[in-house]
N, CA, C and O atoms as a GROMACS GRO file, in nm:
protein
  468
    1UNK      N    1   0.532  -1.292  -0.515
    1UNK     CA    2   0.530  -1.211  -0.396
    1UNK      C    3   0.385  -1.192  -0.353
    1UNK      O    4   0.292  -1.174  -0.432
    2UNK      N    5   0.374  -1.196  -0.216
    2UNK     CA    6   0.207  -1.183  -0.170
    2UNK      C    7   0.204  -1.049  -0.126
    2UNK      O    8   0.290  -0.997  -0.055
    3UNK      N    9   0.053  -0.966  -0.191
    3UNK     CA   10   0.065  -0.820  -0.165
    3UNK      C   11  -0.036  -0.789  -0.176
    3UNK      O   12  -0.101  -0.818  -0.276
    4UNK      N   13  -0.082  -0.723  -0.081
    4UNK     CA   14  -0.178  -0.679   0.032
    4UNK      C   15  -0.213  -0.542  -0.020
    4UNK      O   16  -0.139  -0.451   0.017
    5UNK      N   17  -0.357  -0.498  -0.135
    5UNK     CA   18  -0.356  -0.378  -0.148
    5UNK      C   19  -0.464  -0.337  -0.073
    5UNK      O   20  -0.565  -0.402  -0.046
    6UNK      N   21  -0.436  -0.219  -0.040
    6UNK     CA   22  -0.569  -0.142   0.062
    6UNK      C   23  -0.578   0.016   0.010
    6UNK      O   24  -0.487   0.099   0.014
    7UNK      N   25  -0.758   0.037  -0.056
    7UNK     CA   26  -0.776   0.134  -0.147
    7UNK      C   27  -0.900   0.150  -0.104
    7UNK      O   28  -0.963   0.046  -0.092
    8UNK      N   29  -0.978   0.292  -0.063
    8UNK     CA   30  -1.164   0.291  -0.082
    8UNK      C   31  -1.208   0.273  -0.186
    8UNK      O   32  -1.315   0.222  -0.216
    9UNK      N   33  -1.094   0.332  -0.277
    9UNK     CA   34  -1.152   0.386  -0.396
    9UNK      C   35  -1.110   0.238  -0.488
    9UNK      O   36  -1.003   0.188  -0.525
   10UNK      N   37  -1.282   0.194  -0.504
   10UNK     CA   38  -1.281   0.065  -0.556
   10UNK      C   39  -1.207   0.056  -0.717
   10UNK      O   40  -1.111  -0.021  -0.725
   11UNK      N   41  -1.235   0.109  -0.806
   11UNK     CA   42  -1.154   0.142  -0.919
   11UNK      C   43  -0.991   0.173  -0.909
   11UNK      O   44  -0.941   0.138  -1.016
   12UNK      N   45  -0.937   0.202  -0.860
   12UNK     CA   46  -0.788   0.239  -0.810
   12UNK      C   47  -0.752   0.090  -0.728
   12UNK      O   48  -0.644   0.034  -0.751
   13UNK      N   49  -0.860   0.028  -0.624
   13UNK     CA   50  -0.780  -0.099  -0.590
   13UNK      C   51  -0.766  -0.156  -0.716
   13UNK      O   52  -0.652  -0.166  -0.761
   14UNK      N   53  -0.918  -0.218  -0.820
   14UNK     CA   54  -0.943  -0.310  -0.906
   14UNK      C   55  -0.819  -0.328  -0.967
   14UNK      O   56  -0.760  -0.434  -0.989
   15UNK      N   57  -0.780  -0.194  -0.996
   15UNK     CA   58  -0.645  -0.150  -1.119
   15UNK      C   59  -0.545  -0.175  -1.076
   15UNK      O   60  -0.447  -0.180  -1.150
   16UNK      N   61  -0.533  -0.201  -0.929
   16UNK     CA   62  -0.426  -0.229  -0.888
   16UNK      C   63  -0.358  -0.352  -0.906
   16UNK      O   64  -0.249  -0.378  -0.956
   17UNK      N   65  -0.476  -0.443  -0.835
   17UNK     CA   66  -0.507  -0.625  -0.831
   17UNK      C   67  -0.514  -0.619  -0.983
   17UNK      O   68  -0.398  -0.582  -1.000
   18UNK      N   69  -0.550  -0.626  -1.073
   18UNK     CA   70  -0.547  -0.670  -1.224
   18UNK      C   71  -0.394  -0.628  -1.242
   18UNK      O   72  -0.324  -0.716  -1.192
   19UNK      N   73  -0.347  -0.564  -1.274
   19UNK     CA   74  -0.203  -0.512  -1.281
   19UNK      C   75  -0.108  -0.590  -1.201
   19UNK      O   76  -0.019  -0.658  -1.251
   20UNK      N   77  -0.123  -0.580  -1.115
   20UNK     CA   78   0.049  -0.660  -1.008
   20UNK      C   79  -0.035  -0.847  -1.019
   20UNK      O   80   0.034  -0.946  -1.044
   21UNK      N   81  -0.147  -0.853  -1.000
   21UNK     CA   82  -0.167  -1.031  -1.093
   21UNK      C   83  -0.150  -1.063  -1.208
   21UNK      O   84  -0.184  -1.178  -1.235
   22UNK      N   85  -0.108  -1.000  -1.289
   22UNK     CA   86  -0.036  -1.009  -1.436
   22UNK      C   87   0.076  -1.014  -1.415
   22UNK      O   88   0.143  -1.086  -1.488
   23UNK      N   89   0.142  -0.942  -1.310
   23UNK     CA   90   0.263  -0.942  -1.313
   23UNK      C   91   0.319  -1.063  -1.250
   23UNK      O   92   0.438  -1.097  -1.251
   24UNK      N   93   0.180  -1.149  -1.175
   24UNK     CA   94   0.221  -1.249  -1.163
   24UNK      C   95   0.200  -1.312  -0.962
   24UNK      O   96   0.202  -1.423  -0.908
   25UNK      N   97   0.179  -1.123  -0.896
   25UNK     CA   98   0.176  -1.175  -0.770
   25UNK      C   99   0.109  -1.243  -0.749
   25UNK      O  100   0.059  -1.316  -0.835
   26UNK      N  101   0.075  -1.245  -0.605
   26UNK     CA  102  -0.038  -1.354  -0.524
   26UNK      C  103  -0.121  -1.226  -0.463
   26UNK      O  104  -0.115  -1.235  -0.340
   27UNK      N  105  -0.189  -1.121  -0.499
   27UNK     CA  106  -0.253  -1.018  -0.465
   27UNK      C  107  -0.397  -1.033  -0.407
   27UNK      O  108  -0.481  -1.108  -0.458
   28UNK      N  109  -0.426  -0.932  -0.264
   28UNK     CA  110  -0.549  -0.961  -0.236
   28UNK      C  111  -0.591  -0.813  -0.186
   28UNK      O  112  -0.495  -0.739  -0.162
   29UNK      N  113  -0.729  -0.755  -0.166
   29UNK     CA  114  -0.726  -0.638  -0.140
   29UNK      C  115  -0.813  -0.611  -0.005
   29UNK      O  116  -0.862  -0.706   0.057
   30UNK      N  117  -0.823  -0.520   0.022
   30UNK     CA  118  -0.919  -0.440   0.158
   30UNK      C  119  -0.943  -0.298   0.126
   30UNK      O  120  -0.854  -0.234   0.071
   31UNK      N  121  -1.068  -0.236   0.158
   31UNK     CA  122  -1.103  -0.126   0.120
   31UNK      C  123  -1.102  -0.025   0.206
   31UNK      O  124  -1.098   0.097   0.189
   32UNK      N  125  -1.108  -0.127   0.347
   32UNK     CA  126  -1.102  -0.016   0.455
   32UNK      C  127  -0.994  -0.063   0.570
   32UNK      O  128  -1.008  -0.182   0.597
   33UNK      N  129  -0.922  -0.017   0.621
   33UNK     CA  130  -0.762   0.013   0.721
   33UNK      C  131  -0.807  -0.128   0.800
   33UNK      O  132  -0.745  -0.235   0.805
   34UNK      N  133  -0.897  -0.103   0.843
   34UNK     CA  134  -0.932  -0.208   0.951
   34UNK      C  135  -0.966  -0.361   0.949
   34UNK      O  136  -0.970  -0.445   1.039
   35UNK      N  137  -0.995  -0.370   0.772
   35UNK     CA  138  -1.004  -0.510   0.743
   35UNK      C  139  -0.843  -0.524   0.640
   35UNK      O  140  -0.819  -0.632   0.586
   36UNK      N  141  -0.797  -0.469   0.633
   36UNK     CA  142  -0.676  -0.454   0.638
   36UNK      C  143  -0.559  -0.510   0.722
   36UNK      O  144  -0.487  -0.608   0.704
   37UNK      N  145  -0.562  -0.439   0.797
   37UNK     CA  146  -0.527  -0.524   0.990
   37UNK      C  147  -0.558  -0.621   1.005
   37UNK      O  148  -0.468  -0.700   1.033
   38UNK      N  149  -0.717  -0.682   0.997
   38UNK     CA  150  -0.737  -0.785   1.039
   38UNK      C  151  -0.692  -0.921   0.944
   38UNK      O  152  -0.672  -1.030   0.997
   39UNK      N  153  -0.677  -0.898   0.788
   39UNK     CA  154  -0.587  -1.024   0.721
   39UNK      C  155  -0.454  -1.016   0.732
   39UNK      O  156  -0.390  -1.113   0.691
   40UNK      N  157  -0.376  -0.892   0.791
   40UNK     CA  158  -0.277  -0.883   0.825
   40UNK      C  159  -0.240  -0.996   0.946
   40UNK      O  160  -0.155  -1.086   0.944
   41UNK      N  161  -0.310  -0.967   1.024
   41UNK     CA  162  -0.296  -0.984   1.195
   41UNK      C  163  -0.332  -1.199   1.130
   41UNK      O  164  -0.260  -1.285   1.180
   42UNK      N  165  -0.431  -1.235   1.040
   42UNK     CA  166  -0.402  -1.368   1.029
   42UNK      C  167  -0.283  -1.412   0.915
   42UNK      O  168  -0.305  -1.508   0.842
   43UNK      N  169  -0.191  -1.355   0.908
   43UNK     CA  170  -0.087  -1.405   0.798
   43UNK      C  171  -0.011  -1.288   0.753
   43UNK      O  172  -0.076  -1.184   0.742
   44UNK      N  173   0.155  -1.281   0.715
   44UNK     CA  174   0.178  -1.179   0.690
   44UNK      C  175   0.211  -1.161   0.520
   44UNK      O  176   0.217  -1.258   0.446
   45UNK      N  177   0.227  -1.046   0.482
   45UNK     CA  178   0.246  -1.040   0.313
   45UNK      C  179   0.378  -0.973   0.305
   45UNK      O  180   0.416  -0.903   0.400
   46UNK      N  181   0.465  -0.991   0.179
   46UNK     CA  182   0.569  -0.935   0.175
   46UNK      C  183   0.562  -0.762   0.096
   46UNK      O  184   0.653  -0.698   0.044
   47UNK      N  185   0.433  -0.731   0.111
   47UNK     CA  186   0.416  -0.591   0.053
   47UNK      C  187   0.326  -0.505   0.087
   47UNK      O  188   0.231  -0.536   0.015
   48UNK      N  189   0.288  -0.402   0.161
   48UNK     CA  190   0.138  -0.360   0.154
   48UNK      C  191   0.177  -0.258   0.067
   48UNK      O  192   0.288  -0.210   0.043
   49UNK      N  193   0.020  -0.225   0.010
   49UNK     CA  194   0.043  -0.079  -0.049
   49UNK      C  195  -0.088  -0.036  -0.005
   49UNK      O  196  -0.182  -0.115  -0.002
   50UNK      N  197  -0.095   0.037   0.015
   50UNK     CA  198  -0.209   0.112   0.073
   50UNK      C  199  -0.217   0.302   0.056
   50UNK      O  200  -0.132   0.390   0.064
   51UNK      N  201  -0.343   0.304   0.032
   51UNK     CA  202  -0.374   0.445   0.008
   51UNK      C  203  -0.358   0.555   0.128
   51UNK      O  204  -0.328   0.511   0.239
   52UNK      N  205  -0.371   0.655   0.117
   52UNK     CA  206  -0.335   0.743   0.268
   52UNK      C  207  -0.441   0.793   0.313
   52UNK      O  208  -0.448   0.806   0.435
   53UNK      N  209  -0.525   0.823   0.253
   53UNK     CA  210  -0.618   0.869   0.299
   53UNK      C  211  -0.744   0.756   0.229
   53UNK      O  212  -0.754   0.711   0.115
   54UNK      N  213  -0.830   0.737   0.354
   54UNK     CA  214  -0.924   0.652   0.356
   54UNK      C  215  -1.035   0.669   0.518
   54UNK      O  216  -0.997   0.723   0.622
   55UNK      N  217  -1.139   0.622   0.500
   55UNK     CA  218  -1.246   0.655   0.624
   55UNK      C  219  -1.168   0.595   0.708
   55UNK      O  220  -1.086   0.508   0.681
   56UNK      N  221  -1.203   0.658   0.852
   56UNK     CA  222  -1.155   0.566   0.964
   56UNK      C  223  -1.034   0.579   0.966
   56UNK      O  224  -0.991   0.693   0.978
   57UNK      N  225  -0.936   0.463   0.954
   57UNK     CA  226  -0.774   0.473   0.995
   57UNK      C  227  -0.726   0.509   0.874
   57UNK      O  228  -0.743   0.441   0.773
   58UNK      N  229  -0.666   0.614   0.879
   58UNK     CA  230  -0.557   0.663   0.716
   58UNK      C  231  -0.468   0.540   0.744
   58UNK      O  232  -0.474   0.448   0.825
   59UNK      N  233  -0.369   0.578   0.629
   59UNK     CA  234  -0.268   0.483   0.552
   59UNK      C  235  -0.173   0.495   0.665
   59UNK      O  236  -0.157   0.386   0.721
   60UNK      N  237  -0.114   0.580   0.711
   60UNK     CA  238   0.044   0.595   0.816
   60UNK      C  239  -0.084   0.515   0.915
   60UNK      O  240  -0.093   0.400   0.873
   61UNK      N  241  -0.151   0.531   0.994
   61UNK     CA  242  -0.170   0.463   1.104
   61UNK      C  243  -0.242   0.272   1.053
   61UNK      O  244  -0.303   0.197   1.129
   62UNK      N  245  -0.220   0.256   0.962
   62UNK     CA  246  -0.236   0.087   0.895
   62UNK      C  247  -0.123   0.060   0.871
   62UNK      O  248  -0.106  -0.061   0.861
   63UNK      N  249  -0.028   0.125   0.855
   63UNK     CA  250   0.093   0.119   0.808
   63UNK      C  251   0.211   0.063   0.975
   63UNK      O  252   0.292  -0.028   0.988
   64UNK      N  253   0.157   0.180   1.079
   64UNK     CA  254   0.226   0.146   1.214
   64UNK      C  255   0.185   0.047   1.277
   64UNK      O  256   0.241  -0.004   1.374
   65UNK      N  257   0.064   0.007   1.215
   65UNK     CA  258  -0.011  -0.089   1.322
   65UNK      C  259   0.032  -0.200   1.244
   65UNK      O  260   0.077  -0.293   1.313
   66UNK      N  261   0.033  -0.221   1.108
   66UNK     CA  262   0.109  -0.350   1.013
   66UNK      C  263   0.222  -0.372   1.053
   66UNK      O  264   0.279  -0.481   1.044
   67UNK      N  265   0.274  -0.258   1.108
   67UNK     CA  266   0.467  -0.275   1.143
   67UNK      C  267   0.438  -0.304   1.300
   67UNK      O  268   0.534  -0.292   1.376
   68UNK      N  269   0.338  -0.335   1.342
   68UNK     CA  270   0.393  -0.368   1.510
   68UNK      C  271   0.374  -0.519   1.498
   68UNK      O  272   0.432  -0.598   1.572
   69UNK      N  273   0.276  -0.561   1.388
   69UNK     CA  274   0.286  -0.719   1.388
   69UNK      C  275   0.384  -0.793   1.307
   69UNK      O  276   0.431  -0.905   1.323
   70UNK      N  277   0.410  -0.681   1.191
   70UNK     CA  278   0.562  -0.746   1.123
   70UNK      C  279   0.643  -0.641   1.098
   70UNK      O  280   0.626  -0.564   1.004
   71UNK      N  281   0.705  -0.635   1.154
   71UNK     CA  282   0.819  -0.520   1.142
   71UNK      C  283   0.889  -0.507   1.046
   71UNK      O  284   0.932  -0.397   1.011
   72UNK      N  285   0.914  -0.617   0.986
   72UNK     CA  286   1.020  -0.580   0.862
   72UNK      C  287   0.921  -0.572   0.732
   72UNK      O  288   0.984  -0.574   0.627
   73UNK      N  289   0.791  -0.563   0.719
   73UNK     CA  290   0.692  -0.524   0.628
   73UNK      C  291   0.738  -0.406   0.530
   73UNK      O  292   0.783  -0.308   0.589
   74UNK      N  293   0.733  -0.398   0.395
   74UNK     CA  294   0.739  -0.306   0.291
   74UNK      C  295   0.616  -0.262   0.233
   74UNK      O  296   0.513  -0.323   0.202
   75UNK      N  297   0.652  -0.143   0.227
   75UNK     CA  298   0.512  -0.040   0.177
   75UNK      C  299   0.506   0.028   0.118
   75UNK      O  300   0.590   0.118   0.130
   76UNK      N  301   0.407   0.037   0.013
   76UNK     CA  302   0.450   0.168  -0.073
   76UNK      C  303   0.291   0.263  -0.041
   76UNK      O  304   0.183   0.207  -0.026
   77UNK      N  305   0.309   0.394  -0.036
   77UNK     CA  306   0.218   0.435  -0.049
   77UNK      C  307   0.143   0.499  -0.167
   77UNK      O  308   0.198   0.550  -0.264
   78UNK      N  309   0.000   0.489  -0.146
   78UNK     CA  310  -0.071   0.617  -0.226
   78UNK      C  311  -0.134   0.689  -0.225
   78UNK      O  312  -0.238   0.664  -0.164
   79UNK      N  313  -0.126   0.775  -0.264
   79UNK     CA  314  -0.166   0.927  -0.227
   79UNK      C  315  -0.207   1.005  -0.324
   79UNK      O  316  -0.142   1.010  -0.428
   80UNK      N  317  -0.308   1.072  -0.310
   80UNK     CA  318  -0.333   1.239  -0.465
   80UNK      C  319  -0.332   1.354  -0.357
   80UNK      O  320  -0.423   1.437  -0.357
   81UNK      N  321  -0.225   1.360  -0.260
   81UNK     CA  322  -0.203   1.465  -0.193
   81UNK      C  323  -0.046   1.454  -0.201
   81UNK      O  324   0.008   1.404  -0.103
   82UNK      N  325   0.035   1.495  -0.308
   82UNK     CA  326   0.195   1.480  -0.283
   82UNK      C  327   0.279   1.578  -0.260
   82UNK      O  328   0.388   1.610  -0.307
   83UNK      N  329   0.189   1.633  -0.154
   83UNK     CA  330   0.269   1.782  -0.079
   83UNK      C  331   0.357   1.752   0.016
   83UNK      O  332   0.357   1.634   0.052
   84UNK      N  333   0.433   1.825   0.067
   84UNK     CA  334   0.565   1.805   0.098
   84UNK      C  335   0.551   1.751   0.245
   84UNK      O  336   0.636   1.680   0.298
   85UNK      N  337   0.454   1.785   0.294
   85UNK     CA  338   0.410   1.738   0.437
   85UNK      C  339   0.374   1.582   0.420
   85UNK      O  340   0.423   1.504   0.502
   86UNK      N  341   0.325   1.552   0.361
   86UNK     CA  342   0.287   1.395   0.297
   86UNK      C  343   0.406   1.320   0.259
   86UNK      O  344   0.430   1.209   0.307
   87UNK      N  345   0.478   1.375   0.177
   87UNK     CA  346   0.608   1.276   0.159
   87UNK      C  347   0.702   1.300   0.271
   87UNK      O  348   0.769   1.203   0.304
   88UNK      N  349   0.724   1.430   0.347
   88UNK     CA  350   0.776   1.430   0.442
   88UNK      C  351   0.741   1.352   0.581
   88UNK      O  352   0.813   1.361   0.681
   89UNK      N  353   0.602   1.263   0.575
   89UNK     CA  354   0.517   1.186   0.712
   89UNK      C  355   0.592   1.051   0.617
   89UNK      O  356   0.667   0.970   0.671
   90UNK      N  357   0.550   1.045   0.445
   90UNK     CA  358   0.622   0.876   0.451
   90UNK      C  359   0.769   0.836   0.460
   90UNK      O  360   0.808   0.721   0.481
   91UNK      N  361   0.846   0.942   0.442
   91UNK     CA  362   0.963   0.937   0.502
   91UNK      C  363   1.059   0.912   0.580
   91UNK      O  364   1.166   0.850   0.579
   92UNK      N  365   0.964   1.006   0.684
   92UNK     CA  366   0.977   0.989   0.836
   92UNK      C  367   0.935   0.837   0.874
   92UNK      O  368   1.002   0.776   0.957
   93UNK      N  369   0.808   0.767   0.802
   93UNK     CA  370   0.781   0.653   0.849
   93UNK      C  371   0.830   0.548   0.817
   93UNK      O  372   0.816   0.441   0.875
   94UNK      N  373   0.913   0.579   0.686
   94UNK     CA  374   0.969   0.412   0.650
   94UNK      C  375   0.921   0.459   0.539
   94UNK      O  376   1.024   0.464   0.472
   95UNK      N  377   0.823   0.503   0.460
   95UNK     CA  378   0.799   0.405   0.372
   95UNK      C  379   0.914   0.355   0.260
   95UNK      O  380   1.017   0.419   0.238
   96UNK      N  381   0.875   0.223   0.191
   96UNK     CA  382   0.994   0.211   0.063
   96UNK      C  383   0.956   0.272  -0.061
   96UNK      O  384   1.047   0.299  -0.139
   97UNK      N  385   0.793   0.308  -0.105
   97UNK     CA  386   0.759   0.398  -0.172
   97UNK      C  387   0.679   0.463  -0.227
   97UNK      O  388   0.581   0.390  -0.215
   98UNK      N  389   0.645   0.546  -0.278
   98UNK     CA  390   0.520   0.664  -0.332
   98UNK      C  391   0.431   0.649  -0.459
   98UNK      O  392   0.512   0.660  -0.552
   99UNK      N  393   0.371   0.640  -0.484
   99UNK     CA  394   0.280   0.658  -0.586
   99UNK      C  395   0.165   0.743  -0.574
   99UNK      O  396   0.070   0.729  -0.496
  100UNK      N  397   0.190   0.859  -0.685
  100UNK     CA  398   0.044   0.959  -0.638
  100UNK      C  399   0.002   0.975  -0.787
  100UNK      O  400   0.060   0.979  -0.896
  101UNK      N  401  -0.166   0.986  -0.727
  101UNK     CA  402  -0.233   0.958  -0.811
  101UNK      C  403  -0.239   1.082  -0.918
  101UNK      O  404  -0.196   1.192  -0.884
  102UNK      N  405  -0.284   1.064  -1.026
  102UNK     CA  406  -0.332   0.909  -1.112
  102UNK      C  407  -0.168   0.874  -1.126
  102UNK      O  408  -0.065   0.940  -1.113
  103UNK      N  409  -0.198   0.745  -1.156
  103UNK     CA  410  -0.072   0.673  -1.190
  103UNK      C  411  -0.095   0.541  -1.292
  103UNK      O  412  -0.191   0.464  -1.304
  104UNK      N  413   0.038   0.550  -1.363
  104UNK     CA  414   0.014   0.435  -1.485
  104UNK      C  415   0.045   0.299  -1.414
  104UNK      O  416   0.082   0.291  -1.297
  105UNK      N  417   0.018   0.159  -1.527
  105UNK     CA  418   0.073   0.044  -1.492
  105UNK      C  419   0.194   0.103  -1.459
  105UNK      O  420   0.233   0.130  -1.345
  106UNK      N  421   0.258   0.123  -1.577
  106UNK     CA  422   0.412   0.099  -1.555
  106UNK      C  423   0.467   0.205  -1.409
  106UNK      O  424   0.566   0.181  -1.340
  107UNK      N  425   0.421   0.261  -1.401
  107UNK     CA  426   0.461   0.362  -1.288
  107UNK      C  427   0.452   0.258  -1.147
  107UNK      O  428   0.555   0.220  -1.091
  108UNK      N  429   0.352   0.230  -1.112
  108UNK     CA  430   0.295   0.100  -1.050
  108UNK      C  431   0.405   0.019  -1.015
  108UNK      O  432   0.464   0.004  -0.908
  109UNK      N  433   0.419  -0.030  -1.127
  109UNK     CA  434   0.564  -0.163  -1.139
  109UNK      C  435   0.654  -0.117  -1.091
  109UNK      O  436   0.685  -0.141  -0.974
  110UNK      N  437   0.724  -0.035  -1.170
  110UNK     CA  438   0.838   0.005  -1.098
  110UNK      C  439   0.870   0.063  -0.970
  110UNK      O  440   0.979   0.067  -0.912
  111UNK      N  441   0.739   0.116  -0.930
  111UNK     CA  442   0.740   0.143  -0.751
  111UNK      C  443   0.745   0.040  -0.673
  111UNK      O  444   0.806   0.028  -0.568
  112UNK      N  445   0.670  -0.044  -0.733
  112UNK     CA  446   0.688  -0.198  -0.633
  112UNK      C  447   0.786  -0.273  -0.637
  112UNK      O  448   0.825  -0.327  -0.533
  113UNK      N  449   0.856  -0.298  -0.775
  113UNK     CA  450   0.996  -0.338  -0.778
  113UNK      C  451   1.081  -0.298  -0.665
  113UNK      O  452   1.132  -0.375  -0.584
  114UNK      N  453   1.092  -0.139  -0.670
  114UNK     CA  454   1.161  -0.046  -0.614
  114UNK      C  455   1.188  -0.056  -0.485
  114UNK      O  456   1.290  -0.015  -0.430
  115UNK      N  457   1.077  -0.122  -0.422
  115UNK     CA  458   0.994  -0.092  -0.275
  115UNK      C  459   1.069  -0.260  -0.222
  115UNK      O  460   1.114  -0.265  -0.108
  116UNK      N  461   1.076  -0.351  -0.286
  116UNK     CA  462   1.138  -0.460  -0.239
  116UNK      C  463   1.290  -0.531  -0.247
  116UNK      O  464   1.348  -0.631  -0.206
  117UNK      N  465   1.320  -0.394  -0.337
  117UNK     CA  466   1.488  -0.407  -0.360
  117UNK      C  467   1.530  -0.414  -0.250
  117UNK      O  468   1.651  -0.425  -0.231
   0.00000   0.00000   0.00000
């Protein structure tokens, strides 16, 4: 599966990409919303995961703008804000699923599994 992680926080992507490329994906990352979009906008992936808060464009607005070029796109988000207003915005938006931080491999996995069922 090809999957698209988008994180500032360079340690939290790294962990991400080492983890889901063991597992075997085709994983590539972006640190900021907007270069994000733009490997989006040349090719599409069958996963983003992306953080919510980040400089510039948060996660829900990379997330709407990923879904106007592929609509049927899956996403999981992440977040270290998992207040009810936050899961109540990924909700509302689609997402397929949550991860808030810190979070283990295995926690990881099984959200992404989860997210493409």
């Amino acid at each position: 599966m090809r999957i698209l992680v988008v994180d500032d926080e360079a340690p939290i992507m790294a962990l991400c990409l080492k983890i889901l490329g063991r597992l075997g994906h085709d994983v590539e990352g972006a640190t900021r919303g907007e270069e994000a979009l733009s490997k989006l906008a040349s090719g599409p992936v069958d996963l983003l995961v992306v953080d919510y808060k980040m400089p510039g464009i948060n996660g829900f607005e990379v997330v709407r703008r990923a879904r106007s070029l592929h609509p049927k796109l899956r996403v999981v988000l992440i977040t270290g804000h998992g207040t009810r207003e936050v899961m109540g915005e990924a909700l509302d938006g689609g997402i397929n699923g949550i991860l808030v931080k810190p979070f283990t491999p295995d926690e990881l996995a099984s959200t992404i599994s989860a997210a493409v069922e």
